[in-house]
C-alpha positions as CSV (number, residue, x, y, z in Angstrom):
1,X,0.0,0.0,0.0
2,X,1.2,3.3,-1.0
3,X,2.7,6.3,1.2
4,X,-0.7,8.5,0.9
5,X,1.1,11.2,3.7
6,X,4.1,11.8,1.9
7,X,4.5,14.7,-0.2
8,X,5.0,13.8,-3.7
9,X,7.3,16.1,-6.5
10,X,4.1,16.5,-8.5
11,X,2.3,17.9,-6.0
12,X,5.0,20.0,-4.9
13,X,4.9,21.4,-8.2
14,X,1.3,21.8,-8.6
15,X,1.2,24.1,-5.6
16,X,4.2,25.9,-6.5
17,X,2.6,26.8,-10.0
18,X,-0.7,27.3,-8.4
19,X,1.2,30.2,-5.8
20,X,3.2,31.2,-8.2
21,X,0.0,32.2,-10.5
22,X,-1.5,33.7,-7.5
23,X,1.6,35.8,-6.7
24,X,2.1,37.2,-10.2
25,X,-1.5,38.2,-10.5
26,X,-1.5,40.3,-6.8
27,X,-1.1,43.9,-6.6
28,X,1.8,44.0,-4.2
29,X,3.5,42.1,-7.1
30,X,2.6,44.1,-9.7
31,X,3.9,47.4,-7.6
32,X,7.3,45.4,-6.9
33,X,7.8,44.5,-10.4
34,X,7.4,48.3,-11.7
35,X,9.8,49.1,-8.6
36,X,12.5,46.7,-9.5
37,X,12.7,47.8,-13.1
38,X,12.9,51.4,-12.5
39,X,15.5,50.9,-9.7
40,X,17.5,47.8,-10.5
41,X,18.6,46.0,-13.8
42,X,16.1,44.6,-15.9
43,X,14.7,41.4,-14.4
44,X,14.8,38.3,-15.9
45,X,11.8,37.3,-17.7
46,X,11.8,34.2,-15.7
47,X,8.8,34.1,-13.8
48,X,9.9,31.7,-11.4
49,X,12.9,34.1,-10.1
50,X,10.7,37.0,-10.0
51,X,8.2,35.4,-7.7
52,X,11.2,34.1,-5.8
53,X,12.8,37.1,-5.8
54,X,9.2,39.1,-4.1
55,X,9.1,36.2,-1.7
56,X,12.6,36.8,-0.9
57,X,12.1,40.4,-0.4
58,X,8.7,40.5,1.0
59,X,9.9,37.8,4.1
60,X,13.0,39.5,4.5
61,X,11.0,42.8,5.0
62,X,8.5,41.3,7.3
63,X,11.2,39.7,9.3
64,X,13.1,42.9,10.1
């Protein structure tokens, strides 16, 4: 029988895509984004890194 309580990579990335959509669609992201090119080198047009990136930034923030 099957591990049913372990994580699995495929859901791991299901979230992570879900969040990730969720992130990039939020205001606060939005705002950052427009910040970070005006202030900073042009960002990568990864999506991935730029969510990252926010989370990064927003935690780091938030932890201070």
């Amino acid at each position: 029988m099957p591990n049913t309580t372990a994580p699995s990579f495929a859901n791991d990335q299901a979230v992570w895509a879900s969040l990730k959509q969720a992130i990039a669609t939020s205001s606060g992201f939005g705002r950052w984004q427009n910040l970070k090119q005006v202030t900073d080198a042009p960002l990568a047009d990864n999506l991935d890194g730029q969510v990252t990136a926010y989370l990064r930034e927003t935690l780091a923030t938030l932890a201070y």
